[in-house]
C-alpha positions in Angstrom: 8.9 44.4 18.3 9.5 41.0 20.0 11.3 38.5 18.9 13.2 34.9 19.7 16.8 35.1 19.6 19.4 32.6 19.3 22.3 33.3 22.1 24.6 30.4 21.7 25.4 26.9 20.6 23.1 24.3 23.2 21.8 27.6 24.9 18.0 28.0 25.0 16.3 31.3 22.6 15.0 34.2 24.6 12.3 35.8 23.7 13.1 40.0 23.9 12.1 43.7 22.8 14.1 44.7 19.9 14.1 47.4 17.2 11.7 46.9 14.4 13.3 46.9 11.0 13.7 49.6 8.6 13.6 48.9 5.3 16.8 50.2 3.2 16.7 50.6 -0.5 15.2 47.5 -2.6 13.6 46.2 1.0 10.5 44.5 2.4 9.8 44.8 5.8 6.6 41.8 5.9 4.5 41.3 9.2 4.9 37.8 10.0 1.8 36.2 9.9 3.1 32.5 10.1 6.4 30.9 10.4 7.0 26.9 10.4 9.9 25.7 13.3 12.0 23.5 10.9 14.1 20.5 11.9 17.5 22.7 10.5 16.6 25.5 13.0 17.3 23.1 15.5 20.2 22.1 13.6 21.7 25.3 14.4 21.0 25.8 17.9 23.2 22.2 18.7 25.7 22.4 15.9 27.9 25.1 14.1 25.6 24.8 11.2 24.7 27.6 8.4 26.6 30.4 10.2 24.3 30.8 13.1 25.7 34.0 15.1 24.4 35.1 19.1 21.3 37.2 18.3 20.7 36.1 15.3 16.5 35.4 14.6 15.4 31.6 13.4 12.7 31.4 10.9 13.4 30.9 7.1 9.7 29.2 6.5 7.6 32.2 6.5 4.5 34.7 4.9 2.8 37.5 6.1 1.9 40.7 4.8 3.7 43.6 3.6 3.3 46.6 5.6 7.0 48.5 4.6 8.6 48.6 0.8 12.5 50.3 0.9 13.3 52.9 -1.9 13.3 51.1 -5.3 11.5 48.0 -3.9 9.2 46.9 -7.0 6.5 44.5 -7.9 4.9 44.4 -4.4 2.4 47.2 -2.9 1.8 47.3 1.0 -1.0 45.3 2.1 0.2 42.0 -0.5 -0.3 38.7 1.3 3.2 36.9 0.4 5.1 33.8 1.1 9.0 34.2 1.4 11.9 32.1 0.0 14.5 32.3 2.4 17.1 31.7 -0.3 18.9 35.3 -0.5 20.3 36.2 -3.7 21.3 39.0 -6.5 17.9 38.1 -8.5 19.7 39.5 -11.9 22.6 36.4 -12.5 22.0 34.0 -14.9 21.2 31.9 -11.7 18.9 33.7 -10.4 16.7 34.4 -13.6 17.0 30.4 -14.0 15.2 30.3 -11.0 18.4 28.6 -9.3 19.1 30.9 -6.7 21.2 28.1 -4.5 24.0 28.8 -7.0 23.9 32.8 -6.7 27.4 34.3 -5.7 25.7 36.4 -3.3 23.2 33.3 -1.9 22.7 33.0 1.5 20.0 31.8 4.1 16.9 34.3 5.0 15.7 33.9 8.5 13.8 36.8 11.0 10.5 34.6 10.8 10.4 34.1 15.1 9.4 37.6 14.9 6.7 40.3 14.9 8.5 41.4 11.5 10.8 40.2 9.3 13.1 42.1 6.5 13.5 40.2 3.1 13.7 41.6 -1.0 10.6 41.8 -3.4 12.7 39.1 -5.5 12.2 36.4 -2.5 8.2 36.8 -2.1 5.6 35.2 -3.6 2.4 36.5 -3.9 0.2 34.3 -2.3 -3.5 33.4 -4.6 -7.1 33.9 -2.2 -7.2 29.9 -2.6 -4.2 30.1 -0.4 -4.2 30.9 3.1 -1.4 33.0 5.4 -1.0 29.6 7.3 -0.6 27.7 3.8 2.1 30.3 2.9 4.7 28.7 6.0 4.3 25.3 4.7 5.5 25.6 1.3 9.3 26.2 2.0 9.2 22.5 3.2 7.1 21.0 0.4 9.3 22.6 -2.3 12.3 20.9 -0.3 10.8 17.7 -0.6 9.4 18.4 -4.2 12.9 19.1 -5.2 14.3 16.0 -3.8 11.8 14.3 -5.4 12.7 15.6 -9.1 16.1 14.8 -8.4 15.5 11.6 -7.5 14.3 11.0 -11.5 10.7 9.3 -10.1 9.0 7.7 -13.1 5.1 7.0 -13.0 5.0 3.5 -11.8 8.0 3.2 -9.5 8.1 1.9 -5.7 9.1 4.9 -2.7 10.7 3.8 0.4 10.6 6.9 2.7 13.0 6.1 5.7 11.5 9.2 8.0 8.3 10.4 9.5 8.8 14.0 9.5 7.4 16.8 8.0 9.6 16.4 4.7 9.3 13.1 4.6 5.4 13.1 4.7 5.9 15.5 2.0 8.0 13.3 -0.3 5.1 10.7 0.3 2.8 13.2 -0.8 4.6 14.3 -4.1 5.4 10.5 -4.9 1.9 9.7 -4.5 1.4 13.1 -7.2 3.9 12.3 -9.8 2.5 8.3 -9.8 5.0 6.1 -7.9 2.9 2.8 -8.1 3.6 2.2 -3.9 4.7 4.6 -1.2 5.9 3.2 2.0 6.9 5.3 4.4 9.1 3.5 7.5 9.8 5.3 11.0 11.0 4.0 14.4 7.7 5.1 16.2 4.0 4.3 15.2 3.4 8.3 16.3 3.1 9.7 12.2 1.1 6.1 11.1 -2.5 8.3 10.1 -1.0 11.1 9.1 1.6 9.5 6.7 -1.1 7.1 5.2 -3.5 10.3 4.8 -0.8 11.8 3.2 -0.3 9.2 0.7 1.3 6.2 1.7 0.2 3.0 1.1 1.4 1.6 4.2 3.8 2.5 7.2 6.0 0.7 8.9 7.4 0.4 12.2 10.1 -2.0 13.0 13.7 -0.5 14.6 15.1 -4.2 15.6 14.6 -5.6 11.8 14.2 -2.4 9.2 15.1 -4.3 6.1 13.1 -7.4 6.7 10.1 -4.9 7.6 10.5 -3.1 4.2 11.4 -6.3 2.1 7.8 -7.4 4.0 6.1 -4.1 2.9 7.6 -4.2 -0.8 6.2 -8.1 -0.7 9.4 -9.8 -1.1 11.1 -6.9 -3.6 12.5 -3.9 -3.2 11.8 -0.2 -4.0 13.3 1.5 -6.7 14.3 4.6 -4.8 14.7 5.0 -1.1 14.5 8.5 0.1 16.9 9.0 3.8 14.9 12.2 5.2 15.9 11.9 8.9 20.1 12.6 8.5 21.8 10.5 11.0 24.7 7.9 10.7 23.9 4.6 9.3 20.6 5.3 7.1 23.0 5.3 4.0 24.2 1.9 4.6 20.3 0.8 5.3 18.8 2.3 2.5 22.0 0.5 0.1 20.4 -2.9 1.7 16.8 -1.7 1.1 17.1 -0.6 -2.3 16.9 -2.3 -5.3 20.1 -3.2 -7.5 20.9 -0.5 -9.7 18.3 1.7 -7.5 18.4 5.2 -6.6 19.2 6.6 -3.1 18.2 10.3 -2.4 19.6 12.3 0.6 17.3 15.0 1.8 18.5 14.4 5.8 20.4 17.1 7.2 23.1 15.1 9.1 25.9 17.3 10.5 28.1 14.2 11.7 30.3 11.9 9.8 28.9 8.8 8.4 30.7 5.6 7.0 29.2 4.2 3.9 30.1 1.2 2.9 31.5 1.6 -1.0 31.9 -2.0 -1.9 27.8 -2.5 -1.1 26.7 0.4 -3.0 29.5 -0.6 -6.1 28.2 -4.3 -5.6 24.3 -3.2 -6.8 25.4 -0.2 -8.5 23.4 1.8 -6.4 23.3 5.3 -7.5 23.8 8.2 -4.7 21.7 11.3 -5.2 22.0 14.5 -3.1 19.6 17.3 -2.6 19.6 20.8 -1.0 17.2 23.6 -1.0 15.1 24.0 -4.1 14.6 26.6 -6.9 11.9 28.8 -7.1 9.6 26.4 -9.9 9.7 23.8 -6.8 8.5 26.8 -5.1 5.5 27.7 -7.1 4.9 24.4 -8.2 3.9 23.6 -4.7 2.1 26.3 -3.8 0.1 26.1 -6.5 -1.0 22.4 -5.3 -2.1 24.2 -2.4 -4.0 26.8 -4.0 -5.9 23.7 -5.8 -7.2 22.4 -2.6 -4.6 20.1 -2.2 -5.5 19.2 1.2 -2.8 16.6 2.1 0.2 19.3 2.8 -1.9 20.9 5.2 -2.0 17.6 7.7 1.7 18.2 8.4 0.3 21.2 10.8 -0.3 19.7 14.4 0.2 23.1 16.8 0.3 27.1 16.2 1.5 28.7 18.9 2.4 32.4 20.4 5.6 33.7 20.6 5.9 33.9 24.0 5.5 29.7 23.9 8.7 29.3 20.9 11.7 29.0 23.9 10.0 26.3 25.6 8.5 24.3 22.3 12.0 25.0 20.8 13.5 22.6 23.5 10.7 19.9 23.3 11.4 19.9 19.8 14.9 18.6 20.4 13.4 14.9 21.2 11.3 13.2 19.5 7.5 14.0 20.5 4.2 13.3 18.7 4.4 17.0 16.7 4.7 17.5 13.2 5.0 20.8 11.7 5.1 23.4 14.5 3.6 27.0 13.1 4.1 30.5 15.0 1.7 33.3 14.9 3.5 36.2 16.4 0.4 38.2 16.5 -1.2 35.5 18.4 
């Protein structure tokens, strides 16, 4: 089959010939039907993120169809249409059958989706419903990310959403705070690039203003400020922002993947009491909570899709990718 490789830290992938996988016992082999480039696969091509080996194969967001089932493998028959959560685990802890995988002893990372085919366990897939399309099956991963952050975050009906970030998860958290009835949704950026799509998405307005981001918000909020402020780009100095941006006694949720050190400053937060919420991954009722907005007809989510490309095109989008561009959610069809 082909497949993109990873061969080093700030080393372009290569697209090569390699073996197709065999299922072993309690296996799925799935042809990949779409797969979703994600902001921490780049992550791992620049930093030593996630254990990212030489040869390993990107692609956690991912559905296609199964064509191979191991010895043992139950509740799927070949020809299902599935979506994959690339959150490997047991599935029989008390974790798992909580639907918490993250906090599995054996959890780990799923990837294989830059491929013609791509091995996972019957416990990961998700059937997908005829409302939901293949394509729709590589964008939930990322909506259950930012559904989860959003949960986390405690969002009562009625509360202001600052959204510091323009990317696919941040467009989702618009999305799902516009759902769950946050009274305003701003979402702020440094380029105008995401404007439409973030307002189509959910927002009430979008703003734009690097030299002056809290007066721009302040401006957007009409003088007040929002009760949570949700950092989804991950890079040194949004923290301290977001403290100034925030109400006192607000909420702060991290869902930016920022793999350099940061210096908050303590006495700020302290001074508005300012409560400092984390979130990572997602378990699997963020999972089919958002893909069943999508089988509704939800058609928001699917706006986050700009490009679907070829295999044969991931090397070279991969390194655009790296700077900011005008994309959004970047799909692969292998069989393309």
């Amino acid at each position: 089959m082909k497949a993109v490789r990873f061969t080093g830290l700030h080393q372009p992938l290569v697209l090569e010939n390699v073996p197709d996988p065999a299922p072993g016992a309690g296996d799925v082999v799935v042809r990949v039907a779409r797969c979703g480039i994600c902001g921490s696969d780049l992550h791992m091509s620049e930093e030593p993120v996630f254990g990212a080996q030489p040869g390993d194969v990107f692609g956690h967001e991912f559905s296609g169809e199964v064509v191979a089932l191991g010895k043992g493998a139950e509740g799927l028959s070949l020809g299902d249409l599935v979506s994959v959560i690339p959150l490997k685990s047991c599935g029989t802890c008390q974790h798992c059958r909580k639907g918490e995988v993250q906090w599995c002893d054996q959890f780990g990372l799923q990837g294989g989706g830059y491929a013609d085919y791509a091995l996972t366990r019957p416990n990961q897939c998700v059937k997908l419903p005829k409302s939901a399309s293949l394509a729709d099956g590589a964008i939930i991963e990322p909506l259950a990310v930012a559904l989860h952050g959003v949960r986390l975050s405690g969002l009562r009906r009625g509360d202001k959403v600052l959204v510091l970030g323009a990317g696919p998860i941040g467009l989702a958290v618009a999305f799902w705070a516009r759902q769950l009835g946050a009274e305003r949704v701003v979402v702020q950026d440094v380029t105008e690039w995401q404007r439409t799509r973030a307002l189509e998405m959910g927002a009430d307005a979008f703003i734009a203003d690097p030299a002056d981001p809290v007066a721009a918000s302040d401006a957007a909020f009409k003088g007040s400020k929002p009760d949570i402020v949700f950092e989804c780009v991950g890079i040194p100095g949004l923290i301290a922002q977001a403290v100034q941006q925030v109400r006192n006694r607000g909420t702060i949720l991290l869902l930016g993947l920022c793999t350099r050190p940061d210096t908050i400053d303590t006495f700020a937060m302290l001074s508005k009491e300012v409560r400092l919420v984390t979130s990572a991954f997602f378990t699997r009722s963020d999972f089919e909570v958002a893909l069943d907005a999508l089988g509704a007809g939800a058609a928001e989510p699917r706006l986050l899709v700009t490009s679907t490309i070829g295999l044969n095109e991931v090397p070279a989008m991969f390194e655009t990718l790296k700077q900011r561009t005008h994309q959004c959610k970047v799909l692969i069809a292998p069989w393309k």
